[in-house]
N, C-alpha and C positions, 0 to 999 in steps of 0.2 A: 328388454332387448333394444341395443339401438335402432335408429332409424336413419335413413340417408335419402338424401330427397334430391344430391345432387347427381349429375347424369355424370360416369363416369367413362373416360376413353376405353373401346375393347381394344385389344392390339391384335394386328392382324396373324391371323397364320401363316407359316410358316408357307409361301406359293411355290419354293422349289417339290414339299411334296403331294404327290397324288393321292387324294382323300377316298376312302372308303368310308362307312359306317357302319354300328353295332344300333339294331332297333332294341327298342325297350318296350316288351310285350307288359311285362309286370314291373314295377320301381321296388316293388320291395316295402317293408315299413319305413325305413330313413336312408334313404341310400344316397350319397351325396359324390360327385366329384371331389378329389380334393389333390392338392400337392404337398409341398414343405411349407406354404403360408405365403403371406403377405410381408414384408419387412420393409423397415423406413417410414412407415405411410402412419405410426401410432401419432405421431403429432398431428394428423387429423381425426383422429377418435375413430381411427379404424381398427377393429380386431385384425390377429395374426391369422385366425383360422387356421386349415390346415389339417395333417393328419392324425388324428390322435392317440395311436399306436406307430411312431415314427419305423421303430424295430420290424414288425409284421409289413409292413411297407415297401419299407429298404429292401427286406427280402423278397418281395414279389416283384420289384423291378431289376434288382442284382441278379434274378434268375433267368431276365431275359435281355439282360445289359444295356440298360435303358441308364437314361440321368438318373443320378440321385434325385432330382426335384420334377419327374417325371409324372404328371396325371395318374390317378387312380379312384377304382371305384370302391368309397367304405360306405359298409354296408353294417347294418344294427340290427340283430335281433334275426331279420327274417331278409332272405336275397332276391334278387330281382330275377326273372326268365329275361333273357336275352339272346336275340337271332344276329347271326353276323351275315355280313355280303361279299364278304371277299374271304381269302385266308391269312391267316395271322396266328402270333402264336399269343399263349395266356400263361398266365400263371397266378394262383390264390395262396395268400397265408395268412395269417393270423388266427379269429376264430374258429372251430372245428365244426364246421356244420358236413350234412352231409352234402356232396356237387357231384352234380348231372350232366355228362355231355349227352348229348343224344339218348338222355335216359340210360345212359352207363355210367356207373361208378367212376369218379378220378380221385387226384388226391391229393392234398396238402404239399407245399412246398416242394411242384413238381411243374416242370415245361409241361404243355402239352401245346401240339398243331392244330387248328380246327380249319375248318374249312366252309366255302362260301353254304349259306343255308343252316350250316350247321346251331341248333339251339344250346343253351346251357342253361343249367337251372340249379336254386337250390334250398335244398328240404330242412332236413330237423337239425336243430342247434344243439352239439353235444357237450361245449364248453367255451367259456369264455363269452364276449359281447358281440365284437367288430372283425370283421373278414377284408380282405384288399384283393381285389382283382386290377390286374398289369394285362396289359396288352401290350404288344411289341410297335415299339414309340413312344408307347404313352397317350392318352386320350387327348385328342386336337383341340378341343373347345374354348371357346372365349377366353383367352385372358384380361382381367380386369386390374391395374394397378400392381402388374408382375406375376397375378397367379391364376390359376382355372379354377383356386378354391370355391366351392360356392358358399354363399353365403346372404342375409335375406337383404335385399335393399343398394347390393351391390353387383350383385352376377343376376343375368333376366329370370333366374328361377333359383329361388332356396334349396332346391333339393333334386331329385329323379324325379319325371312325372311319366306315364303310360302316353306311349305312344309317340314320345321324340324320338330322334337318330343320332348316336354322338358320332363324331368326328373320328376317324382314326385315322393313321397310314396305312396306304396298300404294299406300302415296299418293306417284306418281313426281312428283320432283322435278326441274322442266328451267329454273327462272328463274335466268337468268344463267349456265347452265351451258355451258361450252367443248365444240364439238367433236371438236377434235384441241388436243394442248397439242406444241410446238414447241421446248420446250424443249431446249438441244444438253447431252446427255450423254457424251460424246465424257472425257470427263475420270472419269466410272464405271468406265470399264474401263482407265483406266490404271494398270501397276504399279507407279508411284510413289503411293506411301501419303503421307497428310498427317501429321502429328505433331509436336507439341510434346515438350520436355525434361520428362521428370518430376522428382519429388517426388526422387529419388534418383540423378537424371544425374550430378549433378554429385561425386559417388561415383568414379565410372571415371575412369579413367586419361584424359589426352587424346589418345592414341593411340584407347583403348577408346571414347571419344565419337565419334571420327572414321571408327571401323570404322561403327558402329551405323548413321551416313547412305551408308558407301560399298560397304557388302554386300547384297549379295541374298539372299534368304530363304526357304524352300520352308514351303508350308503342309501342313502333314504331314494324314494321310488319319484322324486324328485329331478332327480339327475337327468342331464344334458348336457348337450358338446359344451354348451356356455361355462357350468358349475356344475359341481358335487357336495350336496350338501349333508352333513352327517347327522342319524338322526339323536345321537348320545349327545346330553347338556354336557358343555363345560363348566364348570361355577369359574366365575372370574371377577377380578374388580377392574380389569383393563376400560380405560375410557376411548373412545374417536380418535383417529389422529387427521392431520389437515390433511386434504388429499394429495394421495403420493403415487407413485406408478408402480401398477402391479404387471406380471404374465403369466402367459399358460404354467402352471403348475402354483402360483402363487395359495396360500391356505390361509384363510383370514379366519378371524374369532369375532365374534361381534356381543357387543355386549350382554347380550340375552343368553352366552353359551353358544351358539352354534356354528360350528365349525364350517367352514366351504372350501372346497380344493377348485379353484380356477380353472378353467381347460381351454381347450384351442380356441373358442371363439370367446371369450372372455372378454370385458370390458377393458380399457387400458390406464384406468384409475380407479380408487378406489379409496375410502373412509376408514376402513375396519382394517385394525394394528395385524401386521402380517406376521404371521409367528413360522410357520415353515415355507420351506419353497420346496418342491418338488425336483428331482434331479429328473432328466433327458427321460430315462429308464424306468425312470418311478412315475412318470406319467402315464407311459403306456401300461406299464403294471397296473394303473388305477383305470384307464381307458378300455381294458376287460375283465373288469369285475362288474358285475350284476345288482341291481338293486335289493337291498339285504343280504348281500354278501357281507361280513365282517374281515375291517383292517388292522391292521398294525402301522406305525411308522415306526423306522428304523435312520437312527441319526447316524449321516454321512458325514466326516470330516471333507472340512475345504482340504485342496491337496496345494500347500502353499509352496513348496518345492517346486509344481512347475510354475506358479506364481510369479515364481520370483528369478525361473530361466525364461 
């Protein structure tokens, strides 16, 4: 992982609005602030970070017409209890777990109002990885070099901890805001990944091309926001290449066979020959599969048509 040791500027909040907070009774197993990332800033060896289901995202803040690059809470595995002080509205998507307002059932990709004292909570995981909770605004907290992402060495905390208070707006925002969003995600959970040929496909063998779309691939119990590493050997004779710049979704091969699908907090170079790249969508598709789940990639043509308008 990297490390940063320099101090970096927070930017201030936003002083025209009046802050309330959301307590954090439980953080949850991994629960992280996060936006759209960081951008501009890889010339200094900063990750993009960011959210790693962009889709399940978009929808929980589209539901309460918040910015597209609008704070939210992703949440891994198992979700946080949190008590609010003020009222505001919420919205969850992505992962299916079960969620608790007040110990009442609610539901996926749906507005709902809470109000000051109000808790929310949440229990068993029934598909999928990573959940996004949206609050109306968007969570206020530290921005660091353009984003609230957190991330370790850059924002004052890696992650959720028990017992902070994030930031939010008290002035709820409901103009134009969608009830339920209807969107079919039906294609989220499938194991066929999206991807393009990378920077170094055309490397392998054409046999070695043709494996790459017609094998399946286990996500070894490995995985993190950083990488995905797979635990099926590739045989290859591919050798290093001088370091070149990779991104979120990049999938390198490394000598020894082993595949790695790069992810939001990713390094922003890298040695090992890049053979796919991930599309926008196929990230998130990979961003909720589970450790020993098995994948497929599925090769995407470049659309050179609008290329070239």
């Amino acid at each position: 992982m990297t490390k940063f040791n320099r101090k970096f500027k927070q930017e201030p909040i936003n002083s025209l609005r009046h802050m309330a907070n959301i307590h954090v009774l439980r953080p949850g197993f991994y629960t992280t602030l996060q936006d759209t990332g960081r951008h501009g800033v890889a010339q200094y060896g900063v990750p993009q970070s960011g959210v790693m289901d962009s889709f399940s995202a978009g929808k929980a803040n589209l539901l309460l017409n918040n910015d597209p690059n609008a704070a939210v809470l992703e949440m891994l595995m198992t979700g946080p209890v949190l008590e609010f002080s003020s009222e505001t509205y919420i919205a969850v998507c992505g992962a299916q777990f079960d969620i608790l307002l007040n110990d009442q059932p609610i539901s996926l990709a749906k507005r709902y109002r809470v109000q000051k004292g109000d808790v929310l909570k949440f229990g068993r995981l029934h598909k999928g990885l990573r959940a996004y909770l949206a609050v109306s605004g968007g969570f206020q907290t530290e921005s660091v070099l353009g984003s609230r992402s957190q991330y370790p060495g850059i924002t004052a905390a890696p992650k959720l901890e028990k017992g902070v208070s994030l930031a939010i707006t008290d002035e709820v925002v409901t103009a134009k805001a969608l009830s339920r969003v209807n969107f079919e995600d039906t294609q989220l959970w499938d194991p066929v990944i999206e991807a393009y040929p990378g920077p170094e496909f055309e490397l392998l063998s054409t046999e070695e091309q043709q494996q790459l779309f017609e094998r399946s691939f286990t996500l070894s119990s490995k995985s993190n926001r950083m990488a995905i590493p797979f635990e099926e050997i590739f045989d290859n004779v591919l050798k290093g290449i001088t370091t070149g710049p990779v991104l979120p979704g990049t999938v390198q091969l490394t000598p020894s066979g082993t595949l790695i699908a790069l992810m939001r907090d990713c390094q922003v170079s890298g040695g090992y020959p890049r053979v796919l790249q991930l599309s926008t969508f196929g990230i998130c598709q990979l961003a909720q599969k589970r450790p020993g789940e098995a994948i497929s990639f599925k090769r995407k043509a470049l659309d050179t048509g609008a290329i070239s308008r």
